[in-house]
C-alpha positions in Angstrom: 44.0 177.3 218.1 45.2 180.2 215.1 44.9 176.8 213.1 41.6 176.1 213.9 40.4 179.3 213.8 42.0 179.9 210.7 39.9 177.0 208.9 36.1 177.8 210.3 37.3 181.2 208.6 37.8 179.4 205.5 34.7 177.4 206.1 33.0 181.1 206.1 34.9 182.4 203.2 33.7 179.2 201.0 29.9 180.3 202.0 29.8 183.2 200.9 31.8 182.6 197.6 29.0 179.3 197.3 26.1 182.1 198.5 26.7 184.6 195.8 27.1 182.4 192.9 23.8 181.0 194.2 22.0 184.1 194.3 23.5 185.6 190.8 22.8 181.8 189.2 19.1 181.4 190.3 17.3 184.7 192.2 16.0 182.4 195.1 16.0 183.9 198.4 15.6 181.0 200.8 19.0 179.1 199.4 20.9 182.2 199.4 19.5 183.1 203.0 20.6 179.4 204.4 23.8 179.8 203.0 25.2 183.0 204.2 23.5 182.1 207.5 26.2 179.2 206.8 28.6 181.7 206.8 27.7 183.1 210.0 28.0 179.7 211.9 31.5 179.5 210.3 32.1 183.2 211.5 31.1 182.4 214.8 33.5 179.4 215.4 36.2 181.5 213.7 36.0 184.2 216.6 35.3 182.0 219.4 38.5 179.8 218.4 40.5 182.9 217.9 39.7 184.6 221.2 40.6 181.0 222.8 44.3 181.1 220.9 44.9 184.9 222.6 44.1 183.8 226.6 45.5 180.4 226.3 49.9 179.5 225.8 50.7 178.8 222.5 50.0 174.9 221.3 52.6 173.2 219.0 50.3 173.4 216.7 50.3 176.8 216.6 54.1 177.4 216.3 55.5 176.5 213.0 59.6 175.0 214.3 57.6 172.5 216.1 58.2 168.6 216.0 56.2 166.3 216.4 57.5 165.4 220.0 56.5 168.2 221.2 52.8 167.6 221.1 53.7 164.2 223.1 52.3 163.4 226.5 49.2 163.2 227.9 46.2 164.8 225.8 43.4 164.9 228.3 40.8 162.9 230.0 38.0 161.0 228.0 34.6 159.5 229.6 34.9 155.9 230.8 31.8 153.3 228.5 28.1 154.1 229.6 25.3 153.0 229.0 23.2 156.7 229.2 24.5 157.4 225.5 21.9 154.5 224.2 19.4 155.8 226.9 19.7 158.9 225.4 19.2 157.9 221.7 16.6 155.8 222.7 15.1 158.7 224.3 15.1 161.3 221.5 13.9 158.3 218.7 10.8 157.9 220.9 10.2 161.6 221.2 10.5 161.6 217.2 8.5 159.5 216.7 5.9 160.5 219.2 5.5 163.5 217.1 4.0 161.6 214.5 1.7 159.2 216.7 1.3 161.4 219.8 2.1 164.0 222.6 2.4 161.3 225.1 4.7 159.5 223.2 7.0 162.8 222.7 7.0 163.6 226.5 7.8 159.7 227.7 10.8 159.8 224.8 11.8 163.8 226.8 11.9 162.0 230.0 13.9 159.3 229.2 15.9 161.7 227.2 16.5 164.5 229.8 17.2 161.4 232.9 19.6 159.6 230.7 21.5 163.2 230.0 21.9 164.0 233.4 22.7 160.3 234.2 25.8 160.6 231.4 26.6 164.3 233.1 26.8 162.5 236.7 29.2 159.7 236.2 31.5 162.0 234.0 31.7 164.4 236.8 32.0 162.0 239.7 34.7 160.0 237.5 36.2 163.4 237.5 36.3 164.1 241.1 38.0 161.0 241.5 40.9 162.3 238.7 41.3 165.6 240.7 41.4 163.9 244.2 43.9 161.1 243.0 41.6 158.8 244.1 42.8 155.5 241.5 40.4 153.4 242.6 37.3 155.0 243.8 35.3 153.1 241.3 32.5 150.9 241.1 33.3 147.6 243.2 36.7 148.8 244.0 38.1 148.3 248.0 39.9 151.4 248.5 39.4 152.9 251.6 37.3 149.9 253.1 38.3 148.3 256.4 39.5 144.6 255.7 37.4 141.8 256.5 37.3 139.1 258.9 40.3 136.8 258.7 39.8 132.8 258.7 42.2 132.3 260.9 42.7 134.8 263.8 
């Protein structure tokens, strides 16, 4: 993660650099203030990526001798398709926009919001579960683990 770490320190580096010609060229506070704020976000990415790269082995993309082979193999695991993501923008558009036409709007659009989210956290944690406990097919409409059925011909 020194790679990673190394480019949000970059991406702070560039702010400042952007920050002070901004202030020297024009005098105006509120564009200098977002932009070294900038540089804080980029700061605080930096750190949090570096302390990651000291408590965790070395990746190959952290040593420099390394091929390409040796990043090979499984990455991780990825969420299966859902249908809370739309929930979920549907949600925060009608919050939006209840803003503009009204509270109730805003708090039905937060409801739908926050269910969907937890909806989304659920079936990535139960699809987890199943990952841990090597449980293949433990998904919806599968037949592990059921008792068979009754036979047509005994």
């Amino acid at each position: 993660m020194k790679v990673e770490s190394a480019f949000y320190a970059g991406v702070a580096a560039f702010f400042v650099l952007i920050g002070l010609i901004y202030w020297f060229a024009s005098y105006e506070r509120a564009g200098s203030t977002l932009l070294f704020a900038s540089t804080l976000l980029g700061l605080l990415t930096a750190a949090y990526l570096f302390g990651l790269s000291r408590r965790y082995r070395h990746r190959p993309e952290d040593r420099p001798d390394a091929s390409q082979a040796d990043g090979a193999g499984v990455v991780g695991r990825f969420p299966g398709p859902s249908p809370w993501p739309v929930g979920m923008a549907f949600g925060v558009t009608m919050a939006a926009t209840g803003l503009a036409i009204g509270s109730w709007l805003a708090f039905g659009g937060a409801i739908i919001f926050v269910y969907s989210t937890l909806r989304l956290i659920g079936q990535s944690w139960a699809g987890m579960r199943g990952d841990l406990e090597g449980d293949e097919g433990s998904g919806p409409g599968s037949t592990a683990g059921s008792e068979p059925g009754p036979t047509a011909n005994p």
